[in-house]
N, C-alpha and C positions, 0 to 999 in steps of 0.2 A: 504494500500500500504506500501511495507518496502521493504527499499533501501538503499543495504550496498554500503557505499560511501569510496572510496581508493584515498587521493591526491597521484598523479603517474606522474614521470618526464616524462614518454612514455608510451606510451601503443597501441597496436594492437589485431582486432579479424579476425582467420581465419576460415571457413567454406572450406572443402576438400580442406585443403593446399593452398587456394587463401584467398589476406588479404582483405578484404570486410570493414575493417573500423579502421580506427587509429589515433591518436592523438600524440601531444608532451605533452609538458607542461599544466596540469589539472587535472579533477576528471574521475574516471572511475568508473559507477554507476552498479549494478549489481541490477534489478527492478523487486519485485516480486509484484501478483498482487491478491489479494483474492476477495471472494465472497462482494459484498454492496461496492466494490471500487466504483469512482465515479470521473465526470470530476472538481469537485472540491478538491479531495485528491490529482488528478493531478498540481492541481492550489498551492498545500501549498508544497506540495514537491518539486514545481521547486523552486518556492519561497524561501524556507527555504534554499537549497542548494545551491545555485545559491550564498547566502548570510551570509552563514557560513562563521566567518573568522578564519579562516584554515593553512590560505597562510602568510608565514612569512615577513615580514617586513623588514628595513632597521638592525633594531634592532636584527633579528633573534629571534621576537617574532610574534605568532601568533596573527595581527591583522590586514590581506586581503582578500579581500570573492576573488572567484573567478572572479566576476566581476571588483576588484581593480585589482587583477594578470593577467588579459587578458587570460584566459585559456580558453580549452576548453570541451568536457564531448564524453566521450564515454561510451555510455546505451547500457546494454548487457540486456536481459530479462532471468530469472532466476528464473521458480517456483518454481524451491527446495527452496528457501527460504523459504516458508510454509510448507515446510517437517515435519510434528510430529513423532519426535523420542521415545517419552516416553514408548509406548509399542512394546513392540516383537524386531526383528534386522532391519526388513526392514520401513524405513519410509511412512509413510500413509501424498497424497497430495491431501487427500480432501478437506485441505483449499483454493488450490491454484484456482485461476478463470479457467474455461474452455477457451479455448482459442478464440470459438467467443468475449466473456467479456473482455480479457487481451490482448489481441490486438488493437483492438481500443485505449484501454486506456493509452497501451505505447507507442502507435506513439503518444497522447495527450499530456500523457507528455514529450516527444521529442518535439513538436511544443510548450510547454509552454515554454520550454527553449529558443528555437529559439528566440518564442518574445520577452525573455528578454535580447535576444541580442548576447546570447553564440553560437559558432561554436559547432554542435551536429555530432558525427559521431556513426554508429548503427553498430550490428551486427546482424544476419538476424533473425527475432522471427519464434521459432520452429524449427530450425539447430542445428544442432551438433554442439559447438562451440570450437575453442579451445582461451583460453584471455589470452595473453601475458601482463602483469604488471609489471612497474616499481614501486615497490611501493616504493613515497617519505615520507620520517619522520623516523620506518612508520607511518602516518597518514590514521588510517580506523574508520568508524564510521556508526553508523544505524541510519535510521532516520523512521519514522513510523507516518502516517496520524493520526493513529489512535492517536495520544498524541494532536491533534488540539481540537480532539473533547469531 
């Protein structure tokens, strides 16, 4: 699982011109999902982010997870992050999950969030999406299962 993470003062996602999911103040996760993902990849990525401190402080030094700044998370699902650009111009997403596999796993981790407390808003998996980001800092960063294991 690899999920570029953007803290964003605001953020909205619309599907045909209607806004389907938005937030204020938080992270706007962009969630790809590849082949041997798992309900445990889900379990470290909400985790980890959920707990990154990111969010600045009194100091105006980064030391608040999300959970300290009350935010909240808007999960966009985005297999081109598995895009392999190395050969030819157009990208090959045969790492990316089929979408019976990648569905499941990102409403899972949409609900791992949940349970740890964070306000989750979606935008729809499989849509045309357009993501409106404020991006705060800017503050972006990837985070990937795969470095748990």
């Amino acid at each position: 699982m690899k999920v570029v993470v953007q803290r964003s003062g605001e953020a909205f996602v619309t599907v045909n011109g209607k806004t389907v999911g938005e937030i204020d103040r938080g992270l706007v996760l962009l969630v790809g999902i590849t082949h041997g993902d798992t309900l445990d990849d889900a379990k470290y990525i909400a985790d980890k982010i959920v707990n990154l401190r990111i969010f600045e402080d009194e100091d105006e030094k980064m030391n608040y997870s999300l959970l300290d700044a009350g935010g909240s998370i808007l999960s966009v699902s985005q297999f081109t992050l598995y895009g392999d650009t190395r050969k030819g111009r157009r990208p090959n997403f045969m790492e990316a999950a089929r979408p019976e596999l990648a569905n499941p796993l990102y409403e899972a981790l949409n609900d791992e969030f949940r349970k740890l407390g964070i306000k989750v808003a979606t935008g729809i998996f499989g849509a045309m999406m357009k993501v409106h980001i404020t991006n705060d800092g800017p503050v972006t960063l990837i985070v990937e299962s795969k470095e748990k294991k």
